[in-house]
N, C-alpha and C positions, 0 to 999 in steps of 0.2 A: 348778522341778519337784521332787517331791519323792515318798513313798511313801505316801498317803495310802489311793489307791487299794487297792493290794495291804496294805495294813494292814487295812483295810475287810474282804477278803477274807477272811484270817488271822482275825477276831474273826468270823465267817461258820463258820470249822469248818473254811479251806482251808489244809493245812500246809506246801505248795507252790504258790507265783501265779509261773507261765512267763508273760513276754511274748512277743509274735511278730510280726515283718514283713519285709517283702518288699522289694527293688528288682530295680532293673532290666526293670522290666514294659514298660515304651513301650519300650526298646530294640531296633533293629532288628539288632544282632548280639549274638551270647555267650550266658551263660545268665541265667538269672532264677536270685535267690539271695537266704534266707530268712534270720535270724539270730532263733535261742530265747533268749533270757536269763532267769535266776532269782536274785533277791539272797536268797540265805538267809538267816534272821534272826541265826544265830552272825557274820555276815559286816556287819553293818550300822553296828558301832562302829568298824570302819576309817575311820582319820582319812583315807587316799586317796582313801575313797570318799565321805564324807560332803563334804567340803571340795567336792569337783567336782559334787555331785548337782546344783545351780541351773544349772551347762551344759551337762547333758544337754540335747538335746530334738530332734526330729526332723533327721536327718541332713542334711535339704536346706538346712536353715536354718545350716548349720556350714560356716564353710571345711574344706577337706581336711588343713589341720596340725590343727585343733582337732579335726575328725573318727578323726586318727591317736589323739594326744593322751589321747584318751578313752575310744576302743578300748581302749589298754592298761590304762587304769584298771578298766573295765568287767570285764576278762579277768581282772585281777588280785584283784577284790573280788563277783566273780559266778561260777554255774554258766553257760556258754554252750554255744548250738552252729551250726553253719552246715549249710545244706542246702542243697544246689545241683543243678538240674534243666535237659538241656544243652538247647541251641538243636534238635536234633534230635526232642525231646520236646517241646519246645513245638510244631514244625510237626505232631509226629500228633496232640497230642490237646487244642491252645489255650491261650494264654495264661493264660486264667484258673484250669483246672482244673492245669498244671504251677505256677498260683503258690500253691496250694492245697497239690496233692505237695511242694513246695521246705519250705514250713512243716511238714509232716507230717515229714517226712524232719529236719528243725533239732529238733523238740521230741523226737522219738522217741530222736533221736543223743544229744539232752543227757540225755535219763533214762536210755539205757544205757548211756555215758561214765560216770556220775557215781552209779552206782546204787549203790556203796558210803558216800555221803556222804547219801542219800533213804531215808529209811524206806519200807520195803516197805506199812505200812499205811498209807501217808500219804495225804491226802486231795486229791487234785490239781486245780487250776483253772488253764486257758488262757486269755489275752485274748490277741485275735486284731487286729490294726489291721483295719478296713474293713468291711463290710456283709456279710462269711460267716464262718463257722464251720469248722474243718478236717473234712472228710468224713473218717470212717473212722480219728479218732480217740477212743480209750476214753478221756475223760477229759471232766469238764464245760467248756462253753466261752462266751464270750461272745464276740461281735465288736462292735466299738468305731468309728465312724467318728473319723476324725481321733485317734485312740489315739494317732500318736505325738507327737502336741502337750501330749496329758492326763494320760499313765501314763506312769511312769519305766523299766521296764520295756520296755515297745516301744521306745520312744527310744532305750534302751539297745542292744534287736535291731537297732532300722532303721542306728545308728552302726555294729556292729560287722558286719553285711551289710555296707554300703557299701562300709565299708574294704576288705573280703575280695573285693569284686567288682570293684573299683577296682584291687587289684594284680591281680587274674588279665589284665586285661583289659591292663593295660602289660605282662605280661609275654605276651600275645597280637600285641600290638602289635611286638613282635620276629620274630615267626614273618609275621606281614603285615605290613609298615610303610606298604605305599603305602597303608595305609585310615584312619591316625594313628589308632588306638585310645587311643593314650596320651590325648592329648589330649579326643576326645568322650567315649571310654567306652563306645562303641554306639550311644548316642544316633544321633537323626537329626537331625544337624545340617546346615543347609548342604552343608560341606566333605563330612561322612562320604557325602551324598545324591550330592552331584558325582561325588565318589571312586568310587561304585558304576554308575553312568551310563558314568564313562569307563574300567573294570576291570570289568564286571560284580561275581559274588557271588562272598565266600572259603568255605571251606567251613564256618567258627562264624558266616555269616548266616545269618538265620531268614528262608527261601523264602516262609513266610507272610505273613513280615511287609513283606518288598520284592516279592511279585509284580505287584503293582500301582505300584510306583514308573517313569515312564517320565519325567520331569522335575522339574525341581529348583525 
């Protein structure tokens, strides 16, 4: 994978290209959680970042050391940010439209974290991974189906979300242990499905998302 895309953009007129995406969406406990990344072009000849760019590429395709791995490189040689939208928000207002907020909330965090390193007149462009566009943001956007297989950028997001969802979720896993979060992550696995059968719900399961679970 490589920057081909967001180069594209940049000869476009675009002085900033944010990638964006999301996990934790099927999850039937914890939050959905969004991860913005922006390689700035002063940022491109790091030999850390160059060297690693070919294993980028979407988070589900990575084991969890090469996922950490690359996290760090990503943080080290990118603008980022993470947005996270709780189990509580997804039951009022759906899935779909908190995994929309979790992105708003990731690209908004990284423009005003980082507002001293962005030009104020700069020309911004979002790619979005999936078939929407983020509601109610001021900035042009595109959404990309399978983006984080194609753009170096979401791959970059969907890596550095995972990780960040992946430890909330072990250290959730100490506050519940009979639900082994560690291990599924929220997922509905098997085990997590049984586990809520024979415990009922803790209080970061999504009521939406198990009300209708009555066997396994």
């Amino acid at each position: 994978m490589n920057l081909k895309y967001e180069n594209q953009k940049r000869k476009q007129g675009y002085t900033h290209v944010i990638g964006c995406d999301e996990v934790g969406r099927g999850c039937l406990a914890g939050p959905v959680v969004a991860g913005a990344v922006m390689f700035p072009v002063q940022f491109l000849n790091r030999k850390s970042l160059i060297s690693n760019l070919k294993s980028v590429k979407d988070s589900k395709l990575l084991t969890a050391d090469k996922r950490e791995k690359l996290s760090k490189v990503i943080k080290q040689n990118a603008l980022w940010s993470i947005g996270v939208v709780s189990q509580e928000v997804i039951d009022e207002i759906n899935i779909h439209n908190a995994t929309l907020l979790a992105m708003k909330k990731a690209v908004e965090k990284m423009c005003s974290a980082n507002s001293h390193e962005l030009a104020h007149d700069g020309n911004f462009f979002v790619t979005v991974d999936g078939k929407f566009v983020i509601p109610g943001l001021k900035m042009e956007q595109e959404a990309v189906v399978g983006g984080d297989n194609k753009i170096l950028s979401i791959a970059a997001a969907s890596i550095i979300a995972k990780v960040y969802r992946d430890e909330l979720m072990i250290k959730l896993h100490k506050q519940y242990p009979i639900y082994n979060f560690a291990q599924h992550k929220g997922y509905g696995t098997l085990l997590h499905r049984t586990m809520i059968l024979q415990n009922g719900l803790s209080p970061i399961h999504r009521k939406s998302f198990c009300k209708n679970l009555t066997s396994i």
